[in-house]
N, C-alpha and C positions, 0 to 999 in steps of 0.2 A: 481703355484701361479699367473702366469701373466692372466689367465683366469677370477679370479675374478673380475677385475675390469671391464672386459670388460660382464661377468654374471652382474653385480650390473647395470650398461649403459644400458644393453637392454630394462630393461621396459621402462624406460626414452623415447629409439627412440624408442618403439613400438610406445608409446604415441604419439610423434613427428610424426608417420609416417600416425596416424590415420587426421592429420588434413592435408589437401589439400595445397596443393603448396600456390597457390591463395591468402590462407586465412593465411596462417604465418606471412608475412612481416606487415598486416593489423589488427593483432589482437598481435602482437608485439606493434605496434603503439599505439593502444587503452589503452593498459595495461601501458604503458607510460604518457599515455595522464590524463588517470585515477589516475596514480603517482602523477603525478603534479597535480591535482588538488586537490588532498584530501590534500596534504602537506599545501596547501595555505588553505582551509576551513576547516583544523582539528578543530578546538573548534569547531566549529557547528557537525561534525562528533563525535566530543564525547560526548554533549549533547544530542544529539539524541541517542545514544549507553546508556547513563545512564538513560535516558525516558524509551527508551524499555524496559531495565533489571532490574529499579528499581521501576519505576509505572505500579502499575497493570493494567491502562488505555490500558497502550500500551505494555503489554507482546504479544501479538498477535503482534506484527510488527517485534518478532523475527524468525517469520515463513515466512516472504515476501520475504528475500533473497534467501530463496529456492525456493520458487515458484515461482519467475521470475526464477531462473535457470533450473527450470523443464520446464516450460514455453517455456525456448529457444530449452533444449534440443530436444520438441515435435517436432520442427521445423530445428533439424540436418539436414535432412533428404534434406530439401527444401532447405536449405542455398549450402548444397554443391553444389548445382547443378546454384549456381551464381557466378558472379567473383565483390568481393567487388571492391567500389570506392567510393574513400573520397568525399564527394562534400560540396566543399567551401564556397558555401551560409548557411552553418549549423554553420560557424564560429559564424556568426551573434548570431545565437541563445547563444553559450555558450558563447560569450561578455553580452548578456544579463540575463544569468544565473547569472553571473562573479557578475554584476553590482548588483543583487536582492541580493545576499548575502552579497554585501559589504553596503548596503542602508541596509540591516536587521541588522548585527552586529554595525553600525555606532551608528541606534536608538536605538539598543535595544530591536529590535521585535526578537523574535527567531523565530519565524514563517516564517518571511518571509526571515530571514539568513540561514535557515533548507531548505526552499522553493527553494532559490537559488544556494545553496550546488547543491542539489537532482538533478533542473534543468540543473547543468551543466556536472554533469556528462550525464545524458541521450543524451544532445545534444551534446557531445563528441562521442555518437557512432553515429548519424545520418553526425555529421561530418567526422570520421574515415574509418567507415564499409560505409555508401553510403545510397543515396535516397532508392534503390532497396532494399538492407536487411533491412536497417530500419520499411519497410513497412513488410516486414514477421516478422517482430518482433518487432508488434505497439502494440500487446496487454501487451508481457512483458514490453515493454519501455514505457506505459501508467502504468502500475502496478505498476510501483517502485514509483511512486508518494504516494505509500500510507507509505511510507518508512519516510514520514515526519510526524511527532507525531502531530494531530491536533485534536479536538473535547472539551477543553476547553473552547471557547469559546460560546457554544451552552450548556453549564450545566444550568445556569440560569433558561433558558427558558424552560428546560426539569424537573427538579424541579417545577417549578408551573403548569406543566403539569401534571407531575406525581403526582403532591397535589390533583388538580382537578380531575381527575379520580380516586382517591382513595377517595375523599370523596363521590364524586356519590354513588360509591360501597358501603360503610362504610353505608351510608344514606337507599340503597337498601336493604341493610342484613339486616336491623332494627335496627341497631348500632347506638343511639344518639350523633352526633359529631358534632362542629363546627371549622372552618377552619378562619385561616388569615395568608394570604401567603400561606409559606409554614410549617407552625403552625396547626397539626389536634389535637385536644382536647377532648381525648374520657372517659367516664370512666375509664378506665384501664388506663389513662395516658395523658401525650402531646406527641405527635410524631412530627419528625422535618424530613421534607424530606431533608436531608442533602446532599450534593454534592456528595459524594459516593453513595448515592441512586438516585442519577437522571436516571440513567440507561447510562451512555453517554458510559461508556466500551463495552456492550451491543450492545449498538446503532453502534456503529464505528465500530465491529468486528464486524458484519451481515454487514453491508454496504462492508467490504472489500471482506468479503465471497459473496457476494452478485452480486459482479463486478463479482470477478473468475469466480462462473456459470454461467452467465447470458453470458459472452462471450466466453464461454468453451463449455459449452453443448446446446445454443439456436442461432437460425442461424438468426428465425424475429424479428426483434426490437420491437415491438409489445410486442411479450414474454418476452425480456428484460427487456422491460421499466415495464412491468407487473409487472415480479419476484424484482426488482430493488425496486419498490413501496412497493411491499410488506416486503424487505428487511428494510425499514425505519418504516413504520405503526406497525408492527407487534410487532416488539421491543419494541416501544413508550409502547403500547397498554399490552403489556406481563407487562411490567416494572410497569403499574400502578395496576396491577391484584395483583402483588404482592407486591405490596406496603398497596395495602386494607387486603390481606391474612392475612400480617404481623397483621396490628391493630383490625380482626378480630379476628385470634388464642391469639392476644394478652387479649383481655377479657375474656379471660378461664386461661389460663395459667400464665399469668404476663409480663408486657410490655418486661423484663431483658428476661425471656427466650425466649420470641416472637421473638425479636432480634436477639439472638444468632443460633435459628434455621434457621432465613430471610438469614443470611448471608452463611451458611451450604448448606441449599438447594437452593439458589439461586446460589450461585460461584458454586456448582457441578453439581447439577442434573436439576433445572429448566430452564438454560442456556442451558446446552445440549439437554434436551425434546424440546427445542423450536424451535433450529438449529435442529435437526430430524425432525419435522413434518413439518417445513418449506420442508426441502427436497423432503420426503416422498411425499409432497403436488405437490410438480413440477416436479417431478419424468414423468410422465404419458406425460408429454407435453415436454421431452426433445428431441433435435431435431438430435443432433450430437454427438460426442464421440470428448472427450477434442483433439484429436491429429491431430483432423479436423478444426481445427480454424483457421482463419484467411484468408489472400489472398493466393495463390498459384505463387508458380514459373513462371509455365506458364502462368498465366491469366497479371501477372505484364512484360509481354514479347510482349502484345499487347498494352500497354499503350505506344501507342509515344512521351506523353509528363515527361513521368520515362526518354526514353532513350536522348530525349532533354536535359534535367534538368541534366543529367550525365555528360553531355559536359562541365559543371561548377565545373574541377575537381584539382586535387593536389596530389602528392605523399602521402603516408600513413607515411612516415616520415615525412615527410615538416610539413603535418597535424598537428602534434602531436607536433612537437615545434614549430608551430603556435599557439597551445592551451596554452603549456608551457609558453612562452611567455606571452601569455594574462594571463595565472595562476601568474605570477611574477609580471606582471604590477598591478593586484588587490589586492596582497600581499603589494607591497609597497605602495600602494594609502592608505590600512586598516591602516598601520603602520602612517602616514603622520598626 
């Protein structure tokens, strides 16, 4: 019997023994640091949790925590081979995360309370783990930005976007329509490009997908900036194609079932045809394999001004209730 508990323990220190001396005392701290701050910006953490899992805008932001963690894992490989350090001047930034979240929750912007949650945890590990890892892990700690529910504010404008390109179309197929706003008026009906049709869910999930590959699989900016463009146009452009569909099948069949099939084949299949051929499309000009991103170990081992900038340093504890700290002071200022 005395065997079992010491059987049950061992995956536990396998686990423990997989992570490098180095990196325990410093990813202890993090995790600490990380504690404290979510304790003090929990409402903004759970509004954001109830965005994701309850608006379809942003179900896709349920798959970002993975993919930063996949992200980091790509990059096990290069971390172990550094010795973290906390550097100090990163305090700054999570004083200024601290600050954006307590000016968002004060007015009322959730945006920008969401904005400064986000930011401060990120500049928690540029202050914890150090200038040097931070930089082999710029593209997942740029990623988690997308972890803030945002695209709201651009429906409007995508809306009378998506008006005007569906009336062009509408006008093209020989479909008698006239248009004000976002008001198309066809025989078959009035169509109202309604907020859930502006394409803005659409739009944001290519934009997210659109980052991933562009810095995953392409090495020239060139191509980025390329794939990236075509990641925003394409959308716009698909969204209005089938916003005309709609009020074109709608003159045969009847506005009621026009509808009920827009939303059928658009949520399943026209969404994914679109992300497919987007792919398909860049495929041929991919430059790299995702697990080659970013800076390298070594190449960050010849920048003099990385090992400067490290001399700006603090223990990985001290770090973390120096965060702590700042976490309680913006707790009590919210409360004041």
């Amino acid at each position: 019997m005395p065997s079992e508990p010491a059987s049950l323990s061992a995956p536990a220190a396998n686990w423990l023994d997989r992570i490098p001396a180095a990196w325990r005392s410093p990813l202890l701290a993090l995790a600490a640091a990380w504690l404290a701050l979510i304790a003090v910006t929990a409402p903004s953490w759970g509004e954001m949790l109830h965005q994701w899992w309850n608006i379809d805008t942003y179900n896709h932001l349920l798959l970002v925590p993975f993919i930063v963690g996949w992200l980091v894992m790509l990059k096990a490989g290069e971390l172990t081979t550094i010795t973290p350090r906390p550097f100090l001047p990163a305090l700054a930034l999570v004083v200024g995360g601290l600050v954006l979240w307590w000016a968002g929750s004060s007015l009322g912007i959730n945006l920008i309370a969401h904005a400064g949650a986000v930011g401060a945890m990120q500049a928690a590990v540029i202050a914890v783990l150090g200038l040097r890892a931070s930089l082999l892990l710029a593209l997942p700690l740029a990623f988690a930005t997308f972890l803030v529910p945002f695209g709201d504010e651009i429906v409007p404008p995508l809306q009378f976007i998506t008006a005007d390109i569906a009336i062009a179309l509408t006008h093209w197929s020989g479909v008698p329509a006239t248009i004000n706003g976002i008001y198309i008026d066809t025989p078959a009906g009035l169509f109202i490009v309604a907020e859930a049709c502006s394409g803005v869910k659409f739009l944001i999930a290519m934009v997210t997908l659109g980052v991933l590959v562009a810095f995953t699989r392409f090495a020239s900016w060139g191509k980025r900036a390329a794939f990236l463009a075509a990641c925003v146009i394409v959308p716009i452009l698909a969204n209005g194609v089938r916003a005309w569909a709609t009020i074109y099948i709608a003159q045969y069949i009847g506005a009621e079932k026009a509808g009920g099939f827009d939303h059928i084949v658009y949520g399943w299949v026209f969404f994914a045809l679109v992300v497919a051929a987007m792919l398909a499309g860049a495929w041929r000009w991919f430059e790299r394999e995702p697990e080659e991103y970013g800076w390298r170990a070594g190449a960050l081992a010849g920048w003099g001004w990385v090992a400067r900038a490290e001399a700006l340093t603090l223990a990985p504890l001290a770090t973390a209730f120096a965060i702590a700290v700042m976490a309680a002071i913006a707790a009590l200022a919210a409360v004041l």
